[in-house]
C-alpha positions in Angstrom: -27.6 -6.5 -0.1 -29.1 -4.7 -3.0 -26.2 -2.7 -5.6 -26.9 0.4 -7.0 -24.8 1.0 -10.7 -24.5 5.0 -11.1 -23.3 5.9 -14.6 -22.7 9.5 -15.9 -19.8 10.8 -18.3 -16.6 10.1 -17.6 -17.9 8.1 -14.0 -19.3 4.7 -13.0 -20.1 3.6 -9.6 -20.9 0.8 -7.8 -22.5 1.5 -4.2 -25.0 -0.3 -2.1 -27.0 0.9 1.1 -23.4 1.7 3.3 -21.0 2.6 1.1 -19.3 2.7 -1.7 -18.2 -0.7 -3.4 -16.5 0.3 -6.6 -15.3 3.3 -8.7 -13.9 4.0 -12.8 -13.2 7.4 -14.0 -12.3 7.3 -17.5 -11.5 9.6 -21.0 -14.0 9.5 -23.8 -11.0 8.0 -25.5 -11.0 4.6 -23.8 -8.6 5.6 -20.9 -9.4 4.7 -17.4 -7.7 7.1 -15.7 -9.2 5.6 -12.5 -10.2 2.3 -11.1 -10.9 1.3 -7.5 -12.8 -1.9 -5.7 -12.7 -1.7 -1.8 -11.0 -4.0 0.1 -14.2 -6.3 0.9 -15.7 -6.3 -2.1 -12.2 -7.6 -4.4 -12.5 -10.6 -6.3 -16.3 -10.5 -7.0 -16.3 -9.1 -10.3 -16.8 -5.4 -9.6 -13.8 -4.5 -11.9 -14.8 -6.5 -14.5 -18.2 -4.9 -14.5 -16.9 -1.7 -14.3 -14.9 -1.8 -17.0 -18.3 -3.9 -19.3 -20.0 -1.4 -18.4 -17.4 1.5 -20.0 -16.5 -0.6 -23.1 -20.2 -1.3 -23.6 -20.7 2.9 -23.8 -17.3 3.6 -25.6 -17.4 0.5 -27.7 -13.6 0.6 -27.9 -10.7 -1.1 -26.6 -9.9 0.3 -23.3 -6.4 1.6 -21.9 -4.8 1.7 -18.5 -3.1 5.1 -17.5 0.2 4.8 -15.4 0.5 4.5 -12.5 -0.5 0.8 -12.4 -0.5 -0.5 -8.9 0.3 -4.4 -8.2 -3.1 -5.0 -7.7 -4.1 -3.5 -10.8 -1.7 -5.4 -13.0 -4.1 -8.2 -12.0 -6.8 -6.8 -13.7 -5.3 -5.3 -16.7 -4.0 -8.7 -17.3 -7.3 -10.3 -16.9 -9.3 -7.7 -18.9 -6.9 -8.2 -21.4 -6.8 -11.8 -21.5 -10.5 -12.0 -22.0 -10.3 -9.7 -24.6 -8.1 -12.0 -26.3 -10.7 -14.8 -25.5 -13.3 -12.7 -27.2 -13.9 -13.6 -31.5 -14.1 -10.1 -33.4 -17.4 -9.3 -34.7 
């Protein structure tokens, strides 16, 4: 099924023709403030692209706001893994 990416200030989201797949709210000052994959859709890279997708517009290092759920520790730990992964420019 065909995604649809929907970015505006502050907002990205990932839909497709039923529903909503994925959702980041985040600060102008690299702070995601809000970051949500639905159930059927985890561990497909949604977050991942999500989060390109705000670093890409930002182009800084981004930061996780507390409350981190379980779940989200996950991909905190990846994002910042590959971060590390990644040689500076």
């Amino acid at each position: 099924m065909k995604t649809c990416i929907s970015h505006t200030d502050g907002i990205v989201t990932i839909t497709d023709a039923n529903t909503t797949i994925g959702y980041c709210r985040y600060a102008p000052s690299g702070e995601i403030e809000y970051l949500f994959v639905g159930p059927p859709f985890r561990r497909r890279g949604y977050a991942a692209m999500m989060l390109d997708i705000v670093e890409a517009r930002l182009a800084i290092t981004l930061r996780f706001s507390p409350p981190i759920s379980p779940l989200g520790r996950h991909v905190v730990s990846a994002y910042s893994r590959a971060r590390q992964a990644t040689p500076p420019l």
